[in-house]
N, C-alpha and C positions, 0 to 999 in steps of 0.2 A: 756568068758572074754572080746571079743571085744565087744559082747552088750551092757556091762556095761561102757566100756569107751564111748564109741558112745552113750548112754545114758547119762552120764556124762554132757556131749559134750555141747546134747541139751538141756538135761536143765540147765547149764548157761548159752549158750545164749539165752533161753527161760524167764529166771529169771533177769539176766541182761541186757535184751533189752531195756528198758529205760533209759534216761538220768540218771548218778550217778550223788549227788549232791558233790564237792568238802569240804565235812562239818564232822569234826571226830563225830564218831555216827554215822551216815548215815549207805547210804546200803553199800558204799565199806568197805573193810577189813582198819580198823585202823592200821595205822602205830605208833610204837609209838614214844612218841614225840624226846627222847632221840635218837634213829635209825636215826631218819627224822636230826637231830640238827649235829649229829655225820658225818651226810651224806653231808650235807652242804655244798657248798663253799660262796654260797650268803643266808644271812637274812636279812629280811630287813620285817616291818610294815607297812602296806599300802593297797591301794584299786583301784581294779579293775576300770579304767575309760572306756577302750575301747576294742572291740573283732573284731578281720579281717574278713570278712567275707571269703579271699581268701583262701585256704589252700596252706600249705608248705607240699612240695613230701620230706620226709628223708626214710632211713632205719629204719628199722621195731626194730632193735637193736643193742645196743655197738656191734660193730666185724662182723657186717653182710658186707655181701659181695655186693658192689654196684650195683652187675649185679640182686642182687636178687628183687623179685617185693616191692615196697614200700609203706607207707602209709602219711596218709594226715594227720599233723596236722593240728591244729586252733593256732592263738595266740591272746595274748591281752596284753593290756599294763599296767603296774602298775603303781600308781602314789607313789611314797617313802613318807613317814613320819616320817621314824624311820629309817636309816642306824645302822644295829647288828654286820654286818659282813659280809665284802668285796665290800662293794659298796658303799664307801664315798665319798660322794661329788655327788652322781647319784641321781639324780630328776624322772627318771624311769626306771624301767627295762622291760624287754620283757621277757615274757615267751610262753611256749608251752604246748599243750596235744594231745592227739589223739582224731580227731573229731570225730568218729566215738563210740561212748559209746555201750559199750558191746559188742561189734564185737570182735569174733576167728580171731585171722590171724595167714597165717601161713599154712605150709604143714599138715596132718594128717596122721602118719603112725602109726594106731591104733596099729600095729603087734609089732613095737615097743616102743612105749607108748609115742612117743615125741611128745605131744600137747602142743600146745605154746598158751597160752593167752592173749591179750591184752586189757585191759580192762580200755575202756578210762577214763579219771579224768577230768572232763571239771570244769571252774569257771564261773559265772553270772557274768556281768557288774552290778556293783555295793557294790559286796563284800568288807567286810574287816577285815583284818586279818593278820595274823604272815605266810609270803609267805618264806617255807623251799628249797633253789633250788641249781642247782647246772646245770652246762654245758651241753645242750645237747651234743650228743658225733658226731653227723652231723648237726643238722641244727643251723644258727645262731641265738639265743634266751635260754633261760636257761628252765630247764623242777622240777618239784617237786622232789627232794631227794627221795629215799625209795632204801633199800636194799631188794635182792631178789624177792619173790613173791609178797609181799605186796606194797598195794597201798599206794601213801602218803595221804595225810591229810592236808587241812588249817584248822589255829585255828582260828577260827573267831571272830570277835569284836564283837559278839553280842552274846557270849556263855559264861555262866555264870561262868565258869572257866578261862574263859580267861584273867584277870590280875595272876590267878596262875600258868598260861601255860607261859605268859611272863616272869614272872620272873623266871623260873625254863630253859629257853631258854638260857636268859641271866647269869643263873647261869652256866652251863654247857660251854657257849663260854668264861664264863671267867676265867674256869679251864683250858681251852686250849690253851686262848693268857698265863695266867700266870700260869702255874703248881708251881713252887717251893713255892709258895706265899699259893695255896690251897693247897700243901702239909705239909707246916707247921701252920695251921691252928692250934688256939685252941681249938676246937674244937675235939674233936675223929671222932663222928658221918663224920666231914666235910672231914677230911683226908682219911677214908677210903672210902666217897664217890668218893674223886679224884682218889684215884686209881681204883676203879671201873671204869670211867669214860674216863680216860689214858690209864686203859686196853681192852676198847672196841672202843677206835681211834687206839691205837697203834700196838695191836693185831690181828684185822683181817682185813681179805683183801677181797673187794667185787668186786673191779675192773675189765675187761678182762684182764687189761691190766698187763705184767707180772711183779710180782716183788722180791726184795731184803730185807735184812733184814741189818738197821743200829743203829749203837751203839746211845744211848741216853747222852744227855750230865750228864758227872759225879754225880754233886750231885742232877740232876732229879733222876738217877738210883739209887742212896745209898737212895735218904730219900724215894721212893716207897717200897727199901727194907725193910724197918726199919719200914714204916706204916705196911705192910704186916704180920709183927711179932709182931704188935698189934692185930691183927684178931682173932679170936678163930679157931681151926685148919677144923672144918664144922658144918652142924646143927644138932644136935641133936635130935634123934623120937620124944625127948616129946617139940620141939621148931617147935610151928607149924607156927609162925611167921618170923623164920630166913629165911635170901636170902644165898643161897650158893655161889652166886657170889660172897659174902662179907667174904668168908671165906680164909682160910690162904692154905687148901688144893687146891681148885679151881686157886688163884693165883698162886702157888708154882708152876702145870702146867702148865696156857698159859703165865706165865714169864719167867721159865727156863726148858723149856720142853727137851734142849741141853746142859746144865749147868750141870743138872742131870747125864746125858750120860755121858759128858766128864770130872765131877767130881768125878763122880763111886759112887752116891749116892744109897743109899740102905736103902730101912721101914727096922725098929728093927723087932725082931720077937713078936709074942705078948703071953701073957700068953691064954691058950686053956678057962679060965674061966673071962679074963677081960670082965667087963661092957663097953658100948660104951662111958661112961666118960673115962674112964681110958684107949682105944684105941685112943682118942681125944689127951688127954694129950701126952702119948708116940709118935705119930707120932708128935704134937707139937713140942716138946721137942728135938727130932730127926732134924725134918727141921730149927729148931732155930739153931741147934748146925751147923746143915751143912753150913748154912747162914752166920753165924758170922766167922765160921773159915775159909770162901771162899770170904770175902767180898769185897778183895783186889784181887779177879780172876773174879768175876763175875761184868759183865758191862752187862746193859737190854739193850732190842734192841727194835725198831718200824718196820714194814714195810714200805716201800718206792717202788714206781715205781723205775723199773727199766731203767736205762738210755740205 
């Protein structure tokens, strides 16, 4: 077993030893756009003018320990043409990558399987494009959004999707400055994409840093409830196009996963010969009832860093 991670090993940095181009498609792993948007604290449209040739010594990652050895990034500086989000009135930003493309860093204790990759995201001087970023967590300059393993992505000005990528960015940030506005959407399709949307900022937590769980103001939490009770309760075998994410059972978990608990919710039992429409219905029918007679108990909550 340890040949195969040690194999592993080498051939990624075997395979990723060349520069990765910062371009979605490319060789890195695509983040996708919504992750990258969600991750956010700065967006902003614009293009690469300048790369430092000096490097910046940070930690290797969020929560590392300073005494541990570090790595170099490169920066460069973006020139703004479009402030999305968090940077109004900024003429440029500064960001970062790891100079080093496809370089392991990091200890390797094959025996217990903790390989750490870092596999750097560099940009060309001259790029342009929808720049997704967010703080690094040590050095001064902002670095690409992505959660977990995956690498980010610029969408670039010269990718034939990219007026579809803009506006699906801008659609997305403007569920999040205004939710009640996208949740009473006329639209169905639009509302239940905001909750989709509010449950993937609100619900999970990618951070080191430790957190809390706070209540949502009121009637953001009633009308998410009330969208949710539009959904159909999941997909169906023979709906080989539905997302489960958009379903009413998938909600009813990463919304009231303790509302449950401490409303003493309980599935009906089901007949031994119902079809999966008529298991659909009944639990529907179940969670609607639970919902309406608890609506006046149950407040949705977001996570929050903890203070």
């Amino acid at each position: 077993m340890r040949f195969v991670w040690l194999l592993l090993a080498f051939s990624l940095v075997t395979i990723l030893g060349q520069p990765l181009q910062a371009k979605r498609g490319g060789g890195a792993p695509a983040t996708p756009l919504i992750v990258s948007t969600l991750e956010s604290t700065i967006v902003v449209v614009g293009k690469v003018t300048t790369i430092e040739k000096e490097l910046v010594e940070v930690t290797r990652y969020e929560g590392a320990s300073t005494k541990d050895p570090k790595v170099g990034y490169q920066t460069a500086t973006i020139k703004v043409s479009e402030s999305l989000l968090g940077a109004k009135g900024a003429s440029t930003i500064k960001i970062g990558f790891p100079a080093s493309s496809g370089v392991v860093v990091g200890s390797f204790d094959l025996g217990k399987r903790d390989l750490f990759f870092n596999i750097g995201l560099g940009v060309t001087e001259g790029q342009e494009g929808i720049f997704l970023l967010k703080r690094h967590w040590d050095g001064d300059f902002y670095t690409f959004a992505n959660r977990g393993f995956y690498q980010p992505v610029l969408y670039e000005k010269k990718d034939k999707d990219f007026e579809k990528d803009l506006t699906e960015v801008k659609r997305i940030l403007s569920i999040l400055k205004d939710p009640i506005t996208a949740l009473k959407a006329k639209d169905s399709e639009a509302r239940v994409s905001a909750v989709d949307i509010l449950g993937q900022r609100y619900r999970q937590w990618s951070s080191s840093k430790p957190s809390t769980e706070e209540n949502l103001p009121a009637e953001e939490s009633k009308l998410i409830l009330q969208v949710m009770l539009e959904m159909p309760w999941g997909v169906l075998p023979t709906d080989l196009k539905g997302d489960p994410n958009r379903c009413l059972e998938h909600c009813f978990n990463v919304w009231l996963p303790k509302d449950q608990a401490t409303l003493k919710f309980t599935y009906p039992p089901l007949p031994s010969d119902a079809t999966p429409e008529e298991i659909h219905k009944i639990y529907k029918q179940a969670v609607t009832k639970f919902v309406n007679d608890n609506k006046d108990k149950i407040v949705l909550k977001k996570y929050v860093e903890k203070k």
